[in-house]
C-alpha positions as CSV (number, residue, x, y, z in Angstrom):
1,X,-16.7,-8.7,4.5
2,X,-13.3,-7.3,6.3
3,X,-13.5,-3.5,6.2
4,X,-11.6,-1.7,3.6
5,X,-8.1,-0.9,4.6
6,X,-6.3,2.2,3.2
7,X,-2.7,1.7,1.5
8,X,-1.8,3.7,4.7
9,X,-3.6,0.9,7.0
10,X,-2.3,-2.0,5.1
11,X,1.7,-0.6,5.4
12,X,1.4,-0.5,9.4
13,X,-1.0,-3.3,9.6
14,X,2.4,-5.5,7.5
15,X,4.8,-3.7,10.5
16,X,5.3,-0.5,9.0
17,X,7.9,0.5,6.3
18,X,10.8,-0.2,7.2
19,X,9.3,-4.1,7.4
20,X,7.6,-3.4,4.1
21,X,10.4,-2.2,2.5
22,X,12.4,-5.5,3.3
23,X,9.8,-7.5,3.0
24,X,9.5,-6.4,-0.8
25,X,13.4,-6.9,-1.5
26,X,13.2,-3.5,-3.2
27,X,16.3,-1.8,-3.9
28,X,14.4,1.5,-4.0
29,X,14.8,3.7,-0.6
30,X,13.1,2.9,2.2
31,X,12.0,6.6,2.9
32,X,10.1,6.0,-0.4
33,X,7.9,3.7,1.1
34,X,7.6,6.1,4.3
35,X,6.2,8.5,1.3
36,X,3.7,6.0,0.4
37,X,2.1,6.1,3.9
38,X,2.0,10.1,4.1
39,X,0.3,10.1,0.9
40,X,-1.6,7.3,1.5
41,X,-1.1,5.7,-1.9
42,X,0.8,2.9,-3.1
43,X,2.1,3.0,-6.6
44,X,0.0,0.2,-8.6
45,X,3.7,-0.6,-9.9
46,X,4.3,-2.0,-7.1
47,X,1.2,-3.8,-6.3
48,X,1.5,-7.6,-7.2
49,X,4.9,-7.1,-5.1
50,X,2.5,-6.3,-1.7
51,X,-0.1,-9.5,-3.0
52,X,2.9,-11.9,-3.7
53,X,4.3,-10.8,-0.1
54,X,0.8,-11.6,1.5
55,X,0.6,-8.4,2.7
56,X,-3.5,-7.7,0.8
57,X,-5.4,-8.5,-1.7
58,X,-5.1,-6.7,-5.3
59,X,-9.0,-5.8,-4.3
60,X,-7.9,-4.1,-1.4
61,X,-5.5,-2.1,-3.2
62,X,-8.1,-1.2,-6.4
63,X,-10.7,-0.3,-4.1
64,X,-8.6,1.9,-1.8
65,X,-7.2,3.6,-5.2
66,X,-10.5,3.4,-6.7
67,X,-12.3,6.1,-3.2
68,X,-9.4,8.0,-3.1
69,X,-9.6,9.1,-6.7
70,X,-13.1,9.3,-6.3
71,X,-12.6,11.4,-3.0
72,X,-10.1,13.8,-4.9
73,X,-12.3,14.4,-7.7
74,X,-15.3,15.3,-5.6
């Protein structure tokens, strides 16, 4: 089993977010994507865009969501 990438991990692990951001055709800004690796946390909105894109898994994603809730809570 691959290790468990954060949301951070998988955004520079696809070439950051600028390549993220075109890569998802997303007419949203592109320093909203930048936000998404400070807070480490991709909006599940915007999930099956990142799977489609090959960019993880919808696991990945769930799992990474999944500890950092847990670790907020804790």
């Amino acid at each position: 089993m691959p290790p468990m990438r954060s949301h951070a991990q998988i955004i520079r692990d696809a070439g950051g977010y600028d390549t993220v951001h075109r890569r998802l055709h997303w007419d949203g800004k592109r320093d909203t994507v930048k936000s998404w690796v400070l807070r480490d946390s991709i909006p599940a909105e915007h999930w099956r865009a990142m799977v489609d894109q090959g960019l993880c898994s919808l696991d990945e994603l769930a799992t990474w969501a999944a500890v950092r809730s847990q670790r907020r809570a804790s």
